[in-house]
Backbone as CSV, one residue per row, in Angstrom:
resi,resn,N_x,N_y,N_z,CA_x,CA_y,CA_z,C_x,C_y,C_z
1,UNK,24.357,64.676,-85.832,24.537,63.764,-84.706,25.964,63.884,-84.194
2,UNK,26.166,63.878,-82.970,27.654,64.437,-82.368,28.036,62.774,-81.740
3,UNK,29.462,62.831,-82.244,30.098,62.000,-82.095,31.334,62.168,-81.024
4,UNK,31.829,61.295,-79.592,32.663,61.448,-78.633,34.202,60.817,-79.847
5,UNK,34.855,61.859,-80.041,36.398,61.609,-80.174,37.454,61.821,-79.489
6,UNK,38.281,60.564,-79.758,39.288,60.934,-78.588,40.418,61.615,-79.585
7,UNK,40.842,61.532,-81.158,41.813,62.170,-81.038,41.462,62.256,-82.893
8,UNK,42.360,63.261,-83.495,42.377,63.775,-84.969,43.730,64.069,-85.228
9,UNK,44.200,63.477,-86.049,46.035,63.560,-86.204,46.314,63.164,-87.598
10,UNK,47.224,63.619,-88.653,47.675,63.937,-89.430,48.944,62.614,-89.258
11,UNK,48.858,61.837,-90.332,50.100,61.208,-89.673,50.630,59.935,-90.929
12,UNK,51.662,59.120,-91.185,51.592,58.107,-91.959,51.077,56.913,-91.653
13,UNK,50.324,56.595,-92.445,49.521,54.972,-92.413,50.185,54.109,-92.154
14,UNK,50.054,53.551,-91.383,51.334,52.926,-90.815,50.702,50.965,-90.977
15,UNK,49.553,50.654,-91.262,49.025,49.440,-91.376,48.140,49.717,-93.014
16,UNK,47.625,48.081,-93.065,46.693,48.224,-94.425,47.524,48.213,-95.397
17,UNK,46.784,48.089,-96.598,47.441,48.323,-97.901,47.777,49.776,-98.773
18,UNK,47.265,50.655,-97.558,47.595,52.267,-97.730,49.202,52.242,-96.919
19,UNK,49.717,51.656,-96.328,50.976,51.910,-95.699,51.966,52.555,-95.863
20,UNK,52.443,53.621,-95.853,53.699,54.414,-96.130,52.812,55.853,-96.552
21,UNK,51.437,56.080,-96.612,50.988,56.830,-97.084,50.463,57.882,-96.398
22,UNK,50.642,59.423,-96.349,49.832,60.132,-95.933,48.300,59.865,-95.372
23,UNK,47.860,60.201,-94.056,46.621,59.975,-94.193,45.876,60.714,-92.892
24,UNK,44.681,61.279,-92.605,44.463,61.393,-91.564,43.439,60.874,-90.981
25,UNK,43.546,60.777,-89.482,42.879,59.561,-88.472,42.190,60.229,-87.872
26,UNK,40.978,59.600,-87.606,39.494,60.197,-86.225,39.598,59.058,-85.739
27,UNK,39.991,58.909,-84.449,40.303,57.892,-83.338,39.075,58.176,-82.669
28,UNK,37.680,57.278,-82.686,36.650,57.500,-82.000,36.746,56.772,-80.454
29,UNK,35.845,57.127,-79.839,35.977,56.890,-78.170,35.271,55.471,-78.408
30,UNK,35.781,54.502,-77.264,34.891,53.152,-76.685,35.124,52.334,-77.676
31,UNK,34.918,50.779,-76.722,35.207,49.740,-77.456,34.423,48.687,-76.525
32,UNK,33.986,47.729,-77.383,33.213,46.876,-76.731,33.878,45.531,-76.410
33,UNK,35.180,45.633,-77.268,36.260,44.213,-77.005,37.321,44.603,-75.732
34,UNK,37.769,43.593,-75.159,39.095,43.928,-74.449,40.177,42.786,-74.907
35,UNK,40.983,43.264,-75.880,41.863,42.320,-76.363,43.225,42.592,-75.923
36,UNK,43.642,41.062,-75.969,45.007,41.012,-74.509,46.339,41.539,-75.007
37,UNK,46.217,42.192,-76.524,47.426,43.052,-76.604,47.118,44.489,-77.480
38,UNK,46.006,44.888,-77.005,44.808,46.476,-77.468,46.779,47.319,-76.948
39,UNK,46.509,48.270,-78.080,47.304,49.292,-78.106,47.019,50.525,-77.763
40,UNK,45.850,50.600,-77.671,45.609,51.700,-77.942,43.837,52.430,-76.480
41,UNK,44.261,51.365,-75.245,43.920,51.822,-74.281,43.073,52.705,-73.529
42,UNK,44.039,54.149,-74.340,43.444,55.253,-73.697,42.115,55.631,-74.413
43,UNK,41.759,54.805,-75.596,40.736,55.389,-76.633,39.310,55.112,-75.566
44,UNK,39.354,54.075,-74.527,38.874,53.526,-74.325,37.382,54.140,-74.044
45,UNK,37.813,55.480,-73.242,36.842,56.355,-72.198,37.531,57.974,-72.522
46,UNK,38.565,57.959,-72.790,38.997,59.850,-73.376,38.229,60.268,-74.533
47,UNK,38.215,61.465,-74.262,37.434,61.582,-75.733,36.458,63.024,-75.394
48,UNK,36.286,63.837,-76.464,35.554,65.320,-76.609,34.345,64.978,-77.426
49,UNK,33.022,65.315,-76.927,32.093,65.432,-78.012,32.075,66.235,-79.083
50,UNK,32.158,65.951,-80.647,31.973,66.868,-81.699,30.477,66.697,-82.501
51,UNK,30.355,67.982,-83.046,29.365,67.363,-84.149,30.678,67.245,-85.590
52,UNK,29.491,65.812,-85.973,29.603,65.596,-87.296,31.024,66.969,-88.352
53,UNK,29.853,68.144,-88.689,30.550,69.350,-89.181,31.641,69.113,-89.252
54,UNK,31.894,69.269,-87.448,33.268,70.278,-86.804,34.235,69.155,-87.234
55,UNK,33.931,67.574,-87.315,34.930,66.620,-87.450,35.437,66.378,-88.911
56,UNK,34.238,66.525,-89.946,34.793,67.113,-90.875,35.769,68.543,-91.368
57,UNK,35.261,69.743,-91.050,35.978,70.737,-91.391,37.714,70.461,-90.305
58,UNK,37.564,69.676,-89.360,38.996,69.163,-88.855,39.751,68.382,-90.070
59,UNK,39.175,67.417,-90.604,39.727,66.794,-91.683,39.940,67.297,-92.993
60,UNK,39.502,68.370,-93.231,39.603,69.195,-94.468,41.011,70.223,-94.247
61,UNK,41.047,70.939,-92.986,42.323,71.480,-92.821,43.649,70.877,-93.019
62,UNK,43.405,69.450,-92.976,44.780,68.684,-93.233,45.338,68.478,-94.626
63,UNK,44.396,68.803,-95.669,44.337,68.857,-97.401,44.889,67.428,-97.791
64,UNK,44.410,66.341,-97.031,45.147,64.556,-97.366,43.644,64.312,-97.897
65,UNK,43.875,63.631,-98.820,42.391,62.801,-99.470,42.169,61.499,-99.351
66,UNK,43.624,60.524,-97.730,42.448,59.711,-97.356,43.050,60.102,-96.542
67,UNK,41.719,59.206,-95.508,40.910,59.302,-94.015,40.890,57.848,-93.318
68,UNK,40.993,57.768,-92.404,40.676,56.561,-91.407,39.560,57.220,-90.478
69,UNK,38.810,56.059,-89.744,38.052,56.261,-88.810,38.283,54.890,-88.068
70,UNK,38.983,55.512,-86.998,39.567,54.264,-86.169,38.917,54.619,-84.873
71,UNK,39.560,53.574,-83.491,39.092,53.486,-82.168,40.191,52.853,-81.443
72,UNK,40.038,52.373,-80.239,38.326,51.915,-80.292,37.667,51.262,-81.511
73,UNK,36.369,50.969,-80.924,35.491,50.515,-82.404,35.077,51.211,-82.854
74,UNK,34.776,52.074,-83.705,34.133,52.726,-84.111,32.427,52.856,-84.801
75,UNK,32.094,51.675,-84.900,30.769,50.927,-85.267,30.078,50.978,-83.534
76,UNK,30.831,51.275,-82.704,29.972,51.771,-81.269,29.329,52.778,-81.566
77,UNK,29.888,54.183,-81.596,28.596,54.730,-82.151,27.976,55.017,-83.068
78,UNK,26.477,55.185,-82.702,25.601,55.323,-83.901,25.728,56.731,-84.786
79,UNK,26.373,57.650,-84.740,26.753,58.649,-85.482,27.750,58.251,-86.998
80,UNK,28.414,57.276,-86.213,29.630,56.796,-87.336,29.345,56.608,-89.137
81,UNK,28.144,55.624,-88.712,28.027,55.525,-90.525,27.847,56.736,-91.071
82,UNK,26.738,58.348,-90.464,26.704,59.318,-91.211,27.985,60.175,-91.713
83,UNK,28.727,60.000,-90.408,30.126,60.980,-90.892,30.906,60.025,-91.663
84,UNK,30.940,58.755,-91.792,31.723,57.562,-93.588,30.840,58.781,-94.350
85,UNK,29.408,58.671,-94.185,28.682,59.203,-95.772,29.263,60.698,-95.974
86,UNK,29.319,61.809,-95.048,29.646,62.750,-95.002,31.287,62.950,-95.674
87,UNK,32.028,62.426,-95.407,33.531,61.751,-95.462,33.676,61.753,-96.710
88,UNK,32.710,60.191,-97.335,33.238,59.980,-98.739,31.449,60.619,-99.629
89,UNK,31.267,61.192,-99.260,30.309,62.918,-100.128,31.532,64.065,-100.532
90,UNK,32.632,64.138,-99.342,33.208,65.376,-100.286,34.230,64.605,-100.334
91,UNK,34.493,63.355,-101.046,35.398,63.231,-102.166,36.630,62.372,-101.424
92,UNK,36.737,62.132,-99.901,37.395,61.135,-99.863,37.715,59.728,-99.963
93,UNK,38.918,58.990,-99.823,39.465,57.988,-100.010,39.384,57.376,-98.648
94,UNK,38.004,56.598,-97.877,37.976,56.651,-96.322,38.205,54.853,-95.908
95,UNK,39.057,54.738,-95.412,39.209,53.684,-94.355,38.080,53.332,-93.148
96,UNK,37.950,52.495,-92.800,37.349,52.123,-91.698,37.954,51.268,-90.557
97,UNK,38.431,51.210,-89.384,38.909,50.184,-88.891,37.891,49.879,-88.144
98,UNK,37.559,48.235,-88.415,36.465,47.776,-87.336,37.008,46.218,-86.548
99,UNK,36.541,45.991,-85.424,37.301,44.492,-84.452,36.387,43.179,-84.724
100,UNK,35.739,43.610,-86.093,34.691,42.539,-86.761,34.026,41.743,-86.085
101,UNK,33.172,42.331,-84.575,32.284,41.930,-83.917,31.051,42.717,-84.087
102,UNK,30.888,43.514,-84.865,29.497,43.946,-85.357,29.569,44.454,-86.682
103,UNK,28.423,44.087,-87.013,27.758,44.383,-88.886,28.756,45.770,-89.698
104,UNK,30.025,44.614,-90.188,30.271,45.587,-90.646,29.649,46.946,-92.217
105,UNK,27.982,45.730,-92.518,27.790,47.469,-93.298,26.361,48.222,-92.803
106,UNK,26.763,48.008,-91.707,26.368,49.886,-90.697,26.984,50.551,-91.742
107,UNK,28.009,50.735,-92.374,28.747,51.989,-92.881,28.624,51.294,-94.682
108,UNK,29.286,52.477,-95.239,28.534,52.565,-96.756,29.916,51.198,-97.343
109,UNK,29.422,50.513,-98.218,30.413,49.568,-98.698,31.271,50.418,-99.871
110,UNK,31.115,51.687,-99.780,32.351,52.514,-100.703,33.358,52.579,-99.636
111,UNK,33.441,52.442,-98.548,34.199,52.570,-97.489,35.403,51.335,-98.127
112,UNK,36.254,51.572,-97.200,37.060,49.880,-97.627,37.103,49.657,-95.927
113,UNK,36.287,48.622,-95.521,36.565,48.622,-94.219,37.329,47.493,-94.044
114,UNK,38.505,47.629,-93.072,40.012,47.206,-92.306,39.190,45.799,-91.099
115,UNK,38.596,44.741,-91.523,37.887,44.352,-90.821,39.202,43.114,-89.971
116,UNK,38.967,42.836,-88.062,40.096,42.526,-87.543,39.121,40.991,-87.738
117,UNK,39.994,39.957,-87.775,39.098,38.324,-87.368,40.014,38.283,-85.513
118,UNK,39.573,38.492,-84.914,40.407,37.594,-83.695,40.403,36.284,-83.478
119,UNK,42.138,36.586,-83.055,42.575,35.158,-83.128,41.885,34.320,-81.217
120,UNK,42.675,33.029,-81.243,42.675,32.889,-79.598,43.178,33.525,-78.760
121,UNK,44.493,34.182,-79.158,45.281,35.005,-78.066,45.084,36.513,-77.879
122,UNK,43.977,36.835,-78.854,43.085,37.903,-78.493,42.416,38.006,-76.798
123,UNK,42.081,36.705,-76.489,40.716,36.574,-75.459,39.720,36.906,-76.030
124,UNK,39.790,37.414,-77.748,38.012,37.875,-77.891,37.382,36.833,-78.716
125,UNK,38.167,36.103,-79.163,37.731,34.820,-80.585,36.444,34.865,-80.449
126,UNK,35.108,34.700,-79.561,34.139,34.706,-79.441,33.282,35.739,-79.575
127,UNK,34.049,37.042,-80.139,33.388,37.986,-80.564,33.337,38.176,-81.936
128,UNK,33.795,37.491,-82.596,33.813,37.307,-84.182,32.258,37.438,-84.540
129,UNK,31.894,37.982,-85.182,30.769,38.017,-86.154,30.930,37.188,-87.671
130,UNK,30.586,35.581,-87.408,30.529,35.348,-88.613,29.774,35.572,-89.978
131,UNK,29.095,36.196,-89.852,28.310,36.578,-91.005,29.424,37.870,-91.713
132,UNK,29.836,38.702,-90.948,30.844,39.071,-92.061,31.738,38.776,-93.014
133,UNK,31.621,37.882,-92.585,32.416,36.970,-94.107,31.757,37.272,-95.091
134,UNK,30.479,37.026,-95.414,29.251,36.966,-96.453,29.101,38.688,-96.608
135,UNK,29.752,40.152,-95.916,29.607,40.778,-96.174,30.512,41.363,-96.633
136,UNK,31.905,41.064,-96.628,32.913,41.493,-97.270,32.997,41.827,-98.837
137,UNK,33.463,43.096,-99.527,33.290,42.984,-100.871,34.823,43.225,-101.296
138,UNK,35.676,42.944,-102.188,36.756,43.060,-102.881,37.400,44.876,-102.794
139,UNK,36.997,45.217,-101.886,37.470,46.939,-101.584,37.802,46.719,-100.432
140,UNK,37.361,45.862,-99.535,37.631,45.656,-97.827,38.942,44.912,-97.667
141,UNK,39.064,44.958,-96.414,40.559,44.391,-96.265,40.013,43.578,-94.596
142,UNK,41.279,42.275,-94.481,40.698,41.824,-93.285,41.868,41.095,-92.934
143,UNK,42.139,41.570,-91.196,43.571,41.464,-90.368,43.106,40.975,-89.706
144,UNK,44.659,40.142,-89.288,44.682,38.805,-88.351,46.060,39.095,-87.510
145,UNK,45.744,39.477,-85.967,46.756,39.686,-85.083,47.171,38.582,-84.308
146,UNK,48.653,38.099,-85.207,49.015,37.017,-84.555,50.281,36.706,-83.874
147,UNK,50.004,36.128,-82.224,50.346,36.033,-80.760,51.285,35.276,-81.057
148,UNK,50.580,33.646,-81.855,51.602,32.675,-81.339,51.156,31.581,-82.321
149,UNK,51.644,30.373,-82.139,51.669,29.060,-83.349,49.998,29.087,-84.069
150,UNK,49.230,28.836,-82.807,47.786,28.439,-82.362,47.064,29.623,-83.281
151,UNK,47.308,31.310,-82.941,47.229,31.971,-83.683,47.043,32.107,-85.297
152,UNK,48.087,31.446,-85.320,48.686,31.072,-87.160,48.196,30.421,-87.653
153,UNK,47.753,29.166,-87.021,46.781,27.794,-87.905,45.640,28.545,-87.956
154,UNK,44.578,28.455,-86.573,43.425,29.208,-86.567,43.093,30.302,-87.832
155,UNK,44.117,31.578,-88.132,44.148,32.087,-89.396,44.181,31.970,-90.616
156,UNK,44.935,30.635,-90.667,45.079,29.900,-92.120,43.825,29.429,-92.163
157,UNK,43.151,28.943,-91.314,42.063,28.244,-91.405,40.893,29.137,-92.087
158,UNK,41.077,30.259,-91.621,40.155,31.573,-91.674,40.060,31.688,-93.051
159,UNK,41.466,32.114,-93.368,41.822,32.452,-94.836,40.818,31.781,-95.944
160,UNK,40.779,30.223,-95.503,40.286,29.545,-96.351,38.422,29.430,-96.513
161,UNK,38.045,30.321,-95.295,36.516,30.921,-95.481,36.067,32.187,-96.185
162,UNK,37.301,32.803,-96.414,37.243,33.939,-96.965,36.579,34.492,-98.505
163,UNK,35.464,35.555,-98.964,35.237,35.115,-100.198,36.447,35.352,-100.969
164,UNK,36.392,34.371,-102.180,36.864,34.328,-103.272,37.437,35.062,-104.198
165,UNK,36.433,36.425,-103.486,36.594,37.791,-104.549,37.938,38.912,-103.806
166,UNK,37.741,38.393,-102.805,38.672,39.311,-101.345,40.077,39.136,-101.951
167,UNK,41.138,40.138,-102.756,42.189,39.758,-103.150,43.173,39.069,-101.867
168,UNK,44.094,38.537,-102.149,44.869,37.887,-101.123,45.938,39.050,-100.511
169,UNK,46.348,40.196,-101.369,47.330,40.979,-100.598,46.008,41.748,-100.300
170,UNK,45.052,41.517,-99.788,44.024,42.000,-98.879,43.748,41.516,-97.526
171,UNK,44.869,40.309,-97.243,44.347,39.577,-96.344,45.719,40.197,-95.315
172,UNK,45.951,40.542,-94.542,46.809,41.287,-93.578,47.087,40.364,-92.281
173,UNK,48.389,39.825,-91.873,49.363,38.830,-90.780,49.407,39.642,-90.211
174,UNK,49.498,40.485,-89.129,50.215,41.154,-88.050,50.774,40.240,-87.263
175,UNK,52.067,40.491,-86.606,52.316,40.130,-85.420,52.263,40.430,-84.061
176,UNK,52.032,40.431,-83.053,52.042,41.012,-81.753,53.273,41.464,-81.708
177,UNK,53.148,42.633,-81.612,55.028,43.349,-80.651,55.121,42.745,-79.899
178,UNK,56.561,42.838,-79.649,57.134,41.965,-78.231,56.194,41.007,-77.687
179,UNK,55.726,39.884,-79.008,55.088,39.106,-78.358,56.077,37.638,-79.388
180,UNK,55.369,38.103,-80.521,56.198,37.645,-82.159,56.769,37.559,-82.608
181,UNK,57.920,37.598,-83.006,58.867,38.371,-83.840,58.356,38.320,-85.411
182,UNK,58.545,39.356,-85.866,58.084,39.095,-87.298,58.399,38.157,-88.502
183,UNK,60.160,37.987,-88.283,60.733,37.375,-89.209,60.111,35.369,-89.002
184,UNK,59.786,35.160,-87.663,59.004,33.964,-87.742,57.623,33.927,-88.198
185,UNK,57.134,34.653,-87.877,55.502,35.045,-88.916,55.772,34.776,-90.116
186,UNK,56.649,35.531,-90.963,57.103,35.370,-92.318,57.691,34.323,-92.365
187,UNK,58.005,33.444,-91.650,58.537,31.833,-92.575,57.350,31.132,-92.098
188,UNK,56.541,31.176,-91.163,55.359,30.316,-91.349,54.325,30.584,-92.282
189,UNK,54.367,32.005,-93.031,53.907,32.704,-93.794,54.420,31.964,-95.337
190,UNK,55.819,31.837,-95.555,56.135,30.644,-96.405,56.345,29.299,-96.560
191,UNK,56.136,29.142,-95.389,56.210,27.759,-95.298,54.736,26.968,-95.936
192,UNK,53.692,27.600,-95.663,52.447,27.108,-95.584,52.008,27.664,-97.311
193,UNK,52.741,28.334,-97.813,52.301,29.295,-98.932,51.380,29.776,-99.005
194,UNK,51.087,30.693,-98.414,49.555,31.222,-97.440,49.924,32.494,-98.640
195,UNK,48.311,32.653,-98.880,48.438,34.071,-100.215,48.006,35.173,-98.966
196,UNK,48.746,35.995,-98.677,48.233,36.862,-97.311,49.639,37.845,-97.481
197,UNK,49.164,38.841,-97.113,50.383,40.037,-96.971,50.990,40.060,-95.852
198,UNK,51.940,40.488,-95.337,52.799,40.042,-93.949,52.901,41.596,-93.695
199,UNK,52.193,42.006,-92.437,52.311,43.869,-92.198,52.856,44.006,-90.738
200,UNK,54.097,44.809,-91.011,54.469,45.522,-89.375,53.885,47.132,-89.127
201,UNK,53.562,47.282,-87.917,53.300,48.455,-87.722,54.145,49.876,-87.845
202,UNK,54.176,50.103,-89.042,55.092,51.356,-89.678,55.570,52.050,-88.687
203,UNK,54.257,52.866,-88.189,54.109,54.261,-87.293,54.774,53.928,-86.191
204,UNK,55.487,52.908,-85.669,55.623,52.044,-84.231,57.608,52.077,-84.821
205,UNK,57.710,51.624,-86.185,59.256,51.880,-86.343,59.597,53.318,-86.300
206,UNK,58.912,53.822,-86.913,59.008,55.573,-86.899,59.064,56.290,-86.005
207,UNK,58.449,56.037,-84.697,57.932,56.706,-83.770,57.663,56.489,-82.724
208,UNK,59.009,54.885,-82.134,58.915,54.025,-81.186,58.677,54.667,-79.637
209,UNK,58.847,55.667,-79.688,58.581,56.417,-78.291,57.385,56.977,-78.322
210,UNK,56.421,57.423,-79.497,55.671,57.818,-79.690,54.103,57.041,-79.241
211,UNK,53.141,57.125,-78.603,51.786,56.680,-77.952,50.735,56.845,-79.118
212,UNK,50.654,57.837,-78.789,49.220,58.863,-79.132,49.905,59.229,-80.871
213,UNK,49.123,60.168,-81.585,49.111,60.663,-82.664,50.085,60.342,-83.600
214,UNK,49.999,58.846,-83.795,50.392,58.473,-85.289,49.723,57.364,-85.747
């Protein structure tokens, strides 16, 4: 089954609890959210049809043993869960990033899928799929991109639906660039004694001029 990608890049993990780490990315085409600080734009509609194969033997030339499958959403298309199975069949360590508005296990729960909750200052809050909560297993990870105060409660709130089993440096703060500043995230982050990991976007200090391929 051939899958539309917009991009395959070699690069450091720059989010998640893989962060600082080698890894390489399949940036799949389309997204069904429009969230009011999406980075990543161009994924939206660019993009080359591959098969399956060819997107693997791309990821094998890079000799990294983990993988992301990002977007866009990537749970848009229906090709996606076979190339996770294909992925972690020869032996990788595979990420998933999904905007946790659809089922996240379409894809195999060996995956660790990067699942987003949106906040209000998303504009998408209403695309939340609550039943993923009930599908999350202690390998998944689940981020919260946060705008502003309103942001922050709403999340804490979240936190506290979360299962039980979901470790807490599993639970991922982002801040909005130039929306946030981080160092206030992190004192409302202690203030509240919220068990949650506090993550800046690595690839973005590294490579502040940089768009595309990291």
């Amino acid at each position: 089954m051939n899958l539309k990608v917009n991009e395959i890049f070699y690069s450091i993990q720059g989010e998640s609890v893989h962060a600082g780490l080698p890894c390489v990315f399949v940036r799949l085409t389309g997204c069904n959210l429009r969230c009011s600080y999406c980075d990543t734009r161009y994924a939206f509609h660019d993009g080359r049809t591959m098969s399956r194969a060819s997107v693997v033997e791309r990821v094998r030339q890079y000799g990294c043993s983990l993988v992301e499958i990002t977007g866009g959403e990537p749970l848009n298309q229906s090709g996606t869960p076979a190339l996770a199975g294909a992925l972690l069949e020869a032996g990788y360590t595979l990420l998933v990033e999904t905007n946790g508005s659809l089922d996240i296990d379409r894809v195999d729960r060996r995956c660790s899928r990067i699942m987003d909750i949106k906040c209000p200052s998303s504009g998408e809050e209403a695309s939340n799929d609550p039943a993923n909560l009930k599908r999350l297993t202690p390998n998944d990870q689940v981020k919260f991109v946060i705008g502003d105060r309103k942001d922050f409660l709403f999340a804490r709130h979240m936190v506290s639906r979360l299962p039980a089993s979901l470790p807490p440096e599993r639970v991922l703060f982002s801040p909005v660039s130039g929306r946030l500043p981080a160092d206030r995230l992190a004192r409302w982050i202690l203030d509240a004694r919220l068990g949650a990991r506090l993550q800046v976007q690595l690839h973005r200090l590294i490579w502040p001029d940089r768009e595309r391929g990291v």
